[in-house]
C-alpha positions as CSV (number, residue, x, y, z in Angstrom):
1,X,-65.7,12.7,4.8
2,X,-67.0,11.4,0.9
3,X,-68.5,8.2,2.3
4,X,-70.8,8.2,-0.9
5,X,-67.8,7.9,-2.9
6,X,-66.2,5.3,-0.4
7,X,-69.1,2.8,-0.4
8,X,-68.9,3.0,-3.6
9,X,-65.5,1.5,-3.7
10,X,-66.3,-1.4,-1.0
11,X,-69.6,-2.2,-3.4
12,X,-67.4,-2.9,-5.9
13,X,-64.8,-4.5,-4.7
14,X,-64.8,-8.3,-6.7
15,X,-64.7,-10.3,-3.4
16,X,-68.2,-8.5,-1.8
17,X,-69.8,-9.1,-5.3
18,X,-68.7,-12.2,-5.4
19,X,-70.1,-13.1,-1.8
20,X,-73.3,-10.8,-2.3
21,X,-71.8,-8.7,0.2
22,X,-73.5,-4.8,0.6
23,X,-72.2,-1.9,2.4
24,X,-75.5,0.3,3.2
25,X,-74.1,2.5,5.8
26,X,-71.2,4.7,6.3
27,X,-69.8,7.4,8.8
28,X,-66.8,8.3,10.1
29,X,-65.7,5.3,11.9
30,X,-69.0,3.3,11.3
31,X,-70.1,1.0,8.8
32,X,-72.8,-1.3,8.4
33,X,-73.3,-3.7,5.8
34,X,-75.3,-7.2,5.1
35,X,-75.3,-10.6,3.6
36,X,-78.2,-13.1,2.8
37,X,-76.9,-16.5,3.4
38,X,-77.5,-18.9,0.1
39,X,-77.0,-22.2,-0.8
40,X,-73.9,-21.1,-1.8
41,X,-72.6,-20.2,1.3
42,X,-73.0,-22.9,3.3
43,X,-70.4,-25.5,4.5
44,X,-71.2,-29.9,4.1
45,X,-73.6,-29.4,7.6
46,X,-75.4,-26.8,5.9
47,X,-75.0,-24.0,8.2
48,X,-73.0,-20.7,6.8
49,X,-69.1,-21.4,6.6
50,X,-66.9,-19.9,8.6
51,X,-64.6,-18.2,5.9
52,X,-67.9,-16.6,4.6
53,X,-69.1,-15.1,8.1
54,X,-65.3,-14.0,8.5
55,X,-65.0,-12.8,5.1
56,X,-68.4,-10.2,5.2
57,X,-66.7,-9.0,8.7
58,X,-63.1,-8.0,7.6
59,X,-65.2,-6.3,4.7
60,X,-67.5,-4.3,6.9
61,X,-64.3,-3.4,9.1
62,X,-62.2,-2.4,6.2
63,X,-64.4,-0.3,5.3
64,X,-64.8,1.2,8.5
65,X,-61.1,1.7,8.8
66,X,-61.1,3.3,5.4
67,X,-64.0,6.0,6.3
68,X,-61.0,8.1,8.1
69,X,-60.1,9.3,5.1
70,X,-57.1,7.5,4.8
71,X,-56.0,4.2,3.3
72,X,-56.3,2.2,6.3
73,X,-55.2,-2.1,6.5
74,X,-56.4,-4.7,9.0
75,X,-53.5,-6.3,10.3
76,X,-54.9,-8.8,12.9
77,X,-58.2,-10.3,13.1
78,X,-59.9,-12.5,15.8
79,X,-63.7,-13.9,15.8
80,X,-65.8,-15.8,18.4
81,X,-68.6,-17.7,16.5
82,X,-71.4,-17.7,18.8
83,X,-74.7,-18.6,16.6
84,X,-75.6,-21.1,14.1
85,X,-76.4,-19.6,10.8
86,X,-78.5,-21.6,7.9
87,X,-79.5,-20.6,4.2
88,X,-81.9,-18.3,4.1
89,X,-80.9,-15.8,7.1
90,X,-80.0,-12.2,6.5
91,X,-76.7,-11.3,8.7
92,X,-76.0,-7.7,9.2
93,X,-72.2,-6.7,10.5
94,X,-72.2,-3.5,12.6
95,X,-68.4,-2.3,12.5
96,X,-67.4,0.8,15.0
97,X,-63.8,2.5,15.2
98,X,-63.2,2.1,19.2
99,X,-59.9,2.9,19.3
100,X,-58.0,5.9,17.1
101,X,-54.3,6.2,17.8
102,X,-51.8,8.4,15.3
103,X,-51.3,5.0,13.2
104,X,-52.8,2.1,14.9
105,X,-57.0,1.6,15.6
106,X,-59.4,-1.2,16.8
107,X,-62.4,-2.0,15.2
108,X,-65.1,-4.4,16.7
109,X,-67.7,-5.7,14.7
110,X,-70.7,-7.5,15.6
111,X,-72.7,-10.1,13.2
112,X,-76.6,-10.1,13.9
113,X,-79.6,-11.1,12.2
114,X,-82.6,-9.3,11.3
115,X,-84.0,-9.2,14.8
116,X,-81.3,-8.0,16.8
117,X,-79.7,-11.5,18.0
118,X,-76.3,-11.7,17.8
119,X,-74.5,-14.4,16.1
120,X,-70.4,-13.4,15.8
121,X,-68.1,-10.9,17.2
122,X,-64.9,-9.8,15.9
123,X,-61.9,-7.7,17.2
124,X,-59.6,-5.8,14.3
125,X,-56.1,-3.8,15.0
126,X,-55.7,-1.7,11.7
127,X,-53.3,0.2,10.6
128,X,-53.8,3.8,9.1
129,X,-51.7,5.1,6.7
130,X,-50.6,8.4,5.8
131,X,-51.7,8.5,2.2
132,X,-55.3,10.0,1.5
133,X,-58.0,8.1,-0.3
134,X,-58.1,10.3,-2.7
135,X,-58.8,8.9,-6.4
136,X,-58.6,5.5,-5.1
137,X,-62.4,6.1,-3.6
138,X,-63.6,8.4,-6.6
């Protein structure tokens, strides 16, 4: 697969630059990727929002999905918050294909910090399309 070429395309995408969001690993049907929680990112109790811890998951999943080769969607999403998270902590997201049927997969990703505690799971369905990555990873 042209993961080089594919990471490229989740790095740039405007919402990760926006968040600070970075893909740093990429296989077929793994992805890894990381964000350091700033002031920016944290709700009116100061711990990380929601939508932020959310938001770096569904990115590290998508591209996941996306590291078949194919342009691949996330149609349902569920996470289970089960750490506090404050300004200054570095949260990785682990995302792994589980499940690959002919059009419809599972991805589960799993938020930790740097020492291996996790703080968030989520469960994906995605769907995988027919139409190759092609130029649209180049």
């Amino acid at each position: 697969m042209h993961e080089e070429p594919i990471m490229k395309m989740f790095n740039n995408c405007n919402v990760a630059r926006l968040l600070g969001i970075e893909i740093y690993d990429l296989r077929e049907g793994h992805a890894g990727g990381k964000l350091a929680i700033t002031r920016d990112h944290v709700n009116v109790f100061g711990l990380a929002h929601g939508g932020i811890l959310f938001t770096l998951a569904d990115h590290v999943a998508g591209t996941c999905a996306n590291s078949l080769g194919k342009k691949s969607l996330l149609v349902e999403s569920s996470i289970q918050y089960l750490k506090a998270i404050v300004e200054g902590d570095m949260i990785f997201a682990e995302a792994d294909l589980t499940y690959a049927g002919k059009t419809i997969g599972r991805i589960d990703v799993k938020l930790h910090r740097e020492n291996g505690e996790t703080v968030a799971l989520m469960h994906n369905v995605l769907y995988v399309t027919t139409h190759d990555l092609g130029t649209e990873a180049s």
